[in-house]
C-alpha positions as MATLAB code, in Angstrom:
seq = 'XXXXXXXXXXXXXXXXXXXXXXXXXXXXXXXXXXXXXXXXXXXXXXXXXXXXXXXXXXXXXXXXXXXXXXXXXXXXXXXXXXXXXXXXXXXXXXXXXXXXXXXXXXXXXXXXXXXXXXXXXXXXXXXXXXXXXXXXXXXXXXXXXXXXXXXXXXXXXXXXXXXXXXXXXXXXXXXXXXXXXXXXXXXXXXXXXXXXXXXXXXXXXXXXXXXXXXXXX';
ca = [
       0.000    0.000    0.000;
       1.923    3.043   -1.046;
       1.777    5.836    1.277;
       0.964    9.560    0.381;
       1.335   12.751    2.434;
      -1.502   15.012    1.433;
      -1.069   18.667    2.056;
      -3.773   20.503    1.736;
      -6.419   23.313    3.827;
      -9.826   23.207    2.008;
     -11.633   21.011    4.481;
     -14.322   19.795    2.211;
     -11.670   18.949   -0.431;
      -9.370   17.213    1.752;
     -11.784   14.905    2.945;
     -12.469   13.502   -0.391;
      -9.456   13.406   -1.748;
      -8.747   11.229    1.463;
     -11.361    9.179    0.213;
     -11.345    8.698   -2.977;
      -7.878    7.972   -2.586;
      -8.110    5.171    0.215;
     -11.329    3.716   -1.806;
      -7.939    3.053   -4.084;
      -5.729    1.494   -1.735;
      -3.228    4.194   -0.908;
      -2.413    4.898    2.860;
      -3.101    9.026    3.151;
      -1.473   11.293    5.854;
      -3.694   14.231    5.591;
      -1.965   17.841    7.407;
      -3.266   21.417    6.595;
       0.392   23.434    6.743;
       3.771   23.044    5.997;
       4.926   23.209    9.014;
       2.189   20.255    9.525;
       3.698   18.294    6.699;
       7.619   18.518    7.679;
       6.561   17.396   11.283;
       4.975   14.038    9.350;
       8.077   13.774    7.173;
      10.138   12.613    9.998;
       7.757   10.551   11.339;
       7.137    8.680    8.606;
       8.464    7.725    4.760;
       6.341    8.388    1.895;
       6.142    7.105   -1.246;
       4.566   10.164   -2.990;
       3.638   13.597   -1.757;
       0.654   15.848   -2.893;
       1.189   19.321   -2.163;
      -1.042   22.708   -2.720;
       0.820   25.358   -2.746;
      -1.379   28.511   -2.258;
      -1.766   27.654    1.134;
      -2.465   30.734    3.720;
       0.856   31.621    5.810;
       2.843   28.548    5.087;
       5.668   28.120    2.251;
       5.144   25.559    0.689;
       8.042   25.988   -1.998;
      10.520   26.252    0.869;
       8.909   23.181    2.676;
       9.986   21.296   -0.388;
      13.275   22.795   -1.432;
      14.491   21.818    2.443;
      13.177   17.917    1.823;
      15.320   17.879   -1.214;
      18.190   20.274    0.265;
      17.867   17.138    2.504;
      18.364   14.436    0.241;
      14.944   13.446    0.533;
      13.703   12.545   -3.212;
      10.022   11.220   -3.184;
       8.037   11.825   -5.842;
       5.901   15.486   -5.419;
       3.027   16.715   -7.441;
       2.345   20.584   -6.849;
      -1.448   21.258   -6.508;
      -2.320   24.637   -7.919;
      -5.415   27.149   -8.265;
      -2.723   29.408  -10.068;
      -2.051   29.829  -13.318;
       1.237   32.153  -12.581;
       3.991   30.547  -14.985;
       6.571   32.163  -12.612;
       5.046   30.245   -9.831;
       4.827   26.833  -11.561;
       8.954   27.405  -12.734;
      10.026   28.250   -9.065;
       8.171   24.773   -8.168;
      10.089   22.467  -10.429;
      13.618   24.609   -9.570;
      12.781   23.786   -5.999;
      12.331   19.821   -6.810;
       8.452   19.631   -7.808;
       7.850   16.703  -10.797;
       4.546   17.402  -11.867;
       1.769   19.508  -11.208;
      -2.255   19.542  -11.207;
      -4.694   22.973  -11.260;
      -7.640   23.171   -9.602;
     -10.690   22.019   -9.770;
      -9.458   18.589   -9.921;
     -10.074   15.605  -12.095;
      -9.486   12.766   -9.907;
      -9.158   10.282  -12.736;
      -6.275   12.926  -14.019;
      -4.427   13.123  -11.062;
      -4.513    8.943  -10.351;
      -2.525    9.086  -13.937;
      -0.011   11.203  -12.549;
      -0.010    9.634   -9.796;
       0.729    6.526  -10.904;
       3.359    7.564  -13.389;
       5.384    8.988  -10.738;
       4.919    5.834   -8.792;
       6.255    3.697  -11.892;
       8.927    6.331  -12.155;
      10.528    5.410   -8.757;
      11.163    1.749   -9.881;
      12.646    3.218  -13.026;
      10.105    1.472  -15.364;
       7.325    2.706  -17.354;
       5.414   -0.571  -16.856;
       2.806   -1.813  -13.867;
       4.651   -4.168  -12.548;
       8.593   -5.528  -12.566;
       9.727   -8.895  -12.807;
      12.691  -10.900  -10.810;
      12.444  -14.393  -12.241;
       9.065  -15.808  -11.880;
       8.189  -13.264   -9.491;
       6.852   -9.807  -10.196;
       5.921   -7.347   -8.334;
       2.897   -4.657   -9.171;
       3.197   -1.278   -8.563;
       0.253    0.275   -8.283;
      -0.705   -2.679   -6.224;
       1.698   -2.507   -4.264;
       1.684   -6.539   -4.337;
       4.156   -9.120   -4.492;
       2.921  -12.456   -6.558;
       4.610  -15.963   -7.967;
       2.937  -16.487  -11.244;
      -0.581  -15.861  -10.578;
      -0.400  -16.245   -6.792;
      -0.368  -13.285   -4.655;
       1.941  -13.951   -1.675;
       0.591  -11.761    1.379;
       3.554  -10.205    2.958;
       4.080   -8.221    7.155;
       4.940   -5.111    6.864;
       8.565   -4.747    7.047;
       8.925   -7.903    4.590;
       7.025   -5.657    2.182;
       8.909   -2.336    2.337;
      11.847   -4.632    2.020;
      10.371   -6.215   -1.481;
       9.400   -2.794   -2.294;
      13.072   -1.137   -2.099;
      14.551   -4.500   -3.754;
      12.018   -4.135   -6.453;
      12.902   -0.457   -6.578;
      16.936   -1.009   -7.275;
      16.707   -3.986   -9.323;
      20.173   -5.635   -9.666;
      21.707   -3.180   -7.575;
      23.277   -3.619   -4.145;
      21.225   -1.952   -1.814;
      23.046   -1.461    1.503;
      22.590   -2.836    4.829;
      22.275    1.009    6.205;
      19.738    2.309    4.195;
      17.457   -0.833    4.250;
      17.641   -0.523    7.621;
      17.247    3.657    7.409;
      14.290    2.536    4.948;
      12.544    0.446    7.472;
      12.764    2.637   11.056;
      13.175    6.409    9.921;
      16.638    6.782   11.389;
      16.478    4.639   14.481;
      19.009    1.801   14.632;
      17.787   -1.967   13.434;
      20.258   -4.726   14.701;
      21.225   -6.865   11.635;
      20.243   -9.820   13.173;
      16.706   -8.033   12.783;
      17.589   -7.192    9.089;
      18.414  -11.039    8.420;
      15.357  -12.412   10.184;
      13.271  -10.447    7.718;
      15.477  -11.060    4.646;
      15.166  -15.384    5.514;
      11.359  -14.493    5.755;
      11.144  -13.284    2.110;
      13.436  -16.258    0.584;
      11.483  -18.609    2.797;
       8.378  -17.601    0.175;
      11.158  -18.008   -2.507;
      12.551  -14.363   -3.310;
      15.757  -15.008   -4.359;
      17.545  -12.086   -1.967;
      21.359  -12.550   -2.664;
      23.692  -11.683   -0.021;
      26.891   -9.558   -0.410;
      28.685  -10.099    3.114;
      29.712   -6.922    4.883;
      27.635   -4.977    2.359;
      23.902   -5.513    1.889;
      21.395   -7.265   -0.640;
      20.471   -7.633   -3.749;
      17.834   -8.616   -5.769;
      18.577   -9.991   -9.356;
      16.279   -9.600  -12.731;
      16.906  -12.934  -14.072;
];
């Protein structure tokens, strides 16, 4: 279930969006400021944030230019009721990667939405493939052949960063960085949920002193 950070003030709005988008499966931190929405970013990791931007005493441009100042790269899609082309340029300089005016066309912004989503796993396809598994992204599901293998949640933000850097080494730190939001994970944690995932057969290889890695073939 891919998790989105929705900031935005209009009451009425917010509480469909939040709606329409759980009725989809997504997991939806709703806050109604910036300062709101950094306070959530170190709580918790999101896959995608939605952002309006013409939001009464709160910068929302700055909010954004610190996550990336930060390192922090996940997906954003500015929300405007602007049409300012000044205002839409200053959003991508400060690390914005799409955008949507108002009023909204929910069926629009699930396209975006989902492209962005693809675009983290560097594919332009629904779902990615490591041998006979595959794993769809807008699903946020992990099956063998046609059978969907349930997964906890650690084991599936796991399968989701393996998926994510497909045959690439993905170290030790930043699975375990992925998985806690900063706080320390022993690696005999780490392993316990890495022999979970091959127990259902992902083929997790292990590069001693380094990390994992999940092959394409």
């Amino acid at each position: 279930m891919s998790k989105i950070l929705l900031l935005e003030d209009d009451k009425v709005l917010s509480k469909t969006l939040v709606a329409l988008l759980e009725s989809k499966k997504f997991e939806v931190t709703h806050v109604r400021n910036s300062e709101m929405a950094l306070e959530a970013t170190f709580v918790s990791r999101f896959d995608l944030l939605l952002l309006y931007v013409n939001i009464p005493f709160s910068n929302v441009f700055e909010f954004l230019k610190g996550l990336r100042e930060s390192g922090d790269k996940t997906p954003a899609i500015l929300i405007t009721s602007s049409s300012d082309i000044k205002q839409l340029a200053y959003g991508f300089e400060v690390g914005a990667d799409d955008y949507i005016k108002k009023p909204l066309d929910f069926d629009e912004l699930l396209v975006r939405m989902h492209a962005l989503l693809r675009k983290a796993y560097r594919t332009y396809m629904k779902e990615i493939q490591s041998g006979n598994f595959r794993f769809v992204i807008e699903k946020d599901e992990l099956y063998h052949g046609t059978n969907f293998i349930p997964l906890p949640p650690y084991e599936l933000q796991i399968t989701r960063l393996l998926f994510q850097n497909l045959d690439k080494t993905v170290h030790k730190e930043e699975i375990s960085e992925y998985l806690t939001q900063g706080t320390e994970m022993s690696e005999g944690s780490l392993r316990v949920h890495i022999n979970k995932l091959r127990k259902v057969g992902l083929p997790i290889q292990t590069l001693k002193g380094i990390g994992y890695r999940l092959s394409s073939s």
